[in-house]
C-alpha positions as semicolon CSV with decimal commas, in nm:
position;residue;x (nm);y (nm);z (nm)
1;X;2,814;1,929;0,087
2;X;2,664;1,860;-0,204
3;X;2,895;1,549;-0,334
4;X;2,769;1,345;-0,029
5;X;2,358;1,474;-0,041
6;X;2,370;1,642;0,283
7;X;2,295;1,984;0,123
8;X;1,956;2,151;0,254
9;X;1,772;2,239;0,014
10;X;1,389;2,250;0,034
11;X;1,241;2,109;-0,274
12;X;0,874;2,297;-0,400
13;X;0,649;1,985;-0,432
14;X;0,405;2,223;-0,569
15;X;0,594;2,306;-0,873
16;X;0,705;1,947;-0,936
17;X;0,387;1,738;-0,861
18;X;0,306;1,552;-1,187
19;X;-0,089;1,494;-1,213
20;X;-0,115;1,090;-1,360
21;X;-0,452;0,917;-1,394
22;X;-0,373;0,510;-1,370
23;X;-0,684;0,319;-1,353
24;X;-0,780;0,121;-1,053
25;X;-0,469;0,271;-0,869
26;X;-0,488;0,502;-0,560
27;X;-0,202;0,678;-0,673
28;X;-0,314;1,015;-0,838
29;X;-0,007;1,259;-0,847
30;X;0,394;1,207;-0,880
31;X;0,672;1,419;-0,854
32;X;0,965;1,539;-1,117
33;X;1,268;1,715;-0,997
34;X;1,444;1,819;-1,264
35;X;1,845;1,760;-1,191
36;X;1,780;1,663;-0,809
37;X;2,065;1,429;-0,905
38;X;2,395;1,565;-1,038
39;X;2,562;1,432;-1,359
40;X;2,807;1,246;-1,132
41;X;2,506;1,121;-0,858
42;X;2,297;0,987;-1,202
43;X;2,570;0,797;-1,370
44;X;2,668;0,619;-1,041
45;X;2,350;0,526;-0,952
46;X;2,311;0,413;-1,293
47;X;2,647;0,194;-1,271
48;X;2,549;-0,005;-0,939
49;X;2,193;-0,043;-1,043
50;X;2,357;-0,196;-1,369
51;X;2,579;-0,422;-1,163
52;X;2,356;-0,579;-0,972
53;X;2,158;-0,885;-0,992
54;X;1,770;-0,914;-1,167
55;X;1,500;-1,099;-1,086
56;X;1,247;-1,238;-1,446
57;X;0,930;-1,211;-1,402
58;X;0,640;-1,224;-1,661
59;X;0,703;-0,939;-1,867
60;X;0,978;-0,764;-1,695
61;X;1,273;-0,792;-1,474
62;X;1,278;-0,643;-1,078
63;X;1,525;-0,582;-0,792
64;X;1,417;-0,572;-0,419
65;X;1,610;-0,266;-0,226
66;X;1,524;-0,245;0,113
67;X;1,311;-0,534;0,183
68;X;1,175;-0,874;0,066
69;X;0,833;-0,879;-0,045
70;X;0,621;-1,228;0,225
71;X;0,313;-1,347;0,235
72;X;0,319;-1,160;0,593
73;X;0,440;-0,818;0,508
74;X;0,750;-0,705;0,351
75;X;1,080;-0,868;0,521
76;X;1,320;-0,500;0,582
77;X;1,653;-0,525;0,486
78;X;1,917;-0,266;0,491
79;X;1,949;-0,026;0,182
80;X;2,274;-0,095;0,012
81;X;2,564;0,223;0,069
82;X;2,477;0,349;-0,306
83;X;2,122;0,399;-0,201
84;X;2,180;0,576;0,165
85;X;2,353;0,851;-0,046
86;X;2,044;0,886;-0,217
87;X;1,759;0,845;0,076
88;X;1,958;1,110;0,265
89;X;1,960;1,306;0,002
90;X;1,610;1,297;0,007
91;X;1,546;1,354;0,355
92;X;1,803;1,639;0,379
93;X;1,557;1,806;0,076
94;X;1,248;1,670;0,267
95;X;1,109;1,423;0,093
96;X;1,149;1,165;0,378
97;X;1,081;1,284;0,697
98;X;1,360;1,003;0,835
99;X;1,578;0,750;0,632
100;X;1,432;0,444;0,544
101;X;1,537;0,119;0,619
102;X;1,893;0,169;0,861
């Protein structure tokens, strides 16, 4: 059912990979699915994003989902419901290969 991301769908990485270039970074492609999200999916993730708190930093504001950044490694912490709808979403289309952080 679409409404709650369990739909199926493959997605073709090969049409959506993005080729970047960001200096001193390993990172060398992204991906862009155009309307992976619906309408509905975009404007509540939007909304609880929006509602919760920010963290200022030099230059720009963060929020930590999933996990505390330590000295030690990162310190897991469950994703919050709003986010499960979209990691399973994402493993259902296989992006993930299991959900992260339950």
């Amino acid at each position: 059912d679409k409404a709650d991301g369990n739909e199926s769908a493959t997605l073709d990485f090969d049409k959506a990979r993005l080729k970047i270039e960001l200096k001193g970074s390993q990172v060398n492609h992204a991906f862009y699915f155009r309307n992976f999200l619906t309408k509905a999916e975009s404007n509540d993730l939007v909304h609880e994003i929006s509602k919760q708190a920010w963290t200022q930093l030099t230059n720009r504001k963060l929020q930590n989902w999933g996990g505390v950044p330590h000295q030690s490694g990162t310190i897991l912490e469950p994703l919050p419901d709003f986010l499960k709808k979209v990691s399973t979403k994402l493993k259902n289309s296989g992006v993930f290969s299991e959900l992260p952080n339950l």
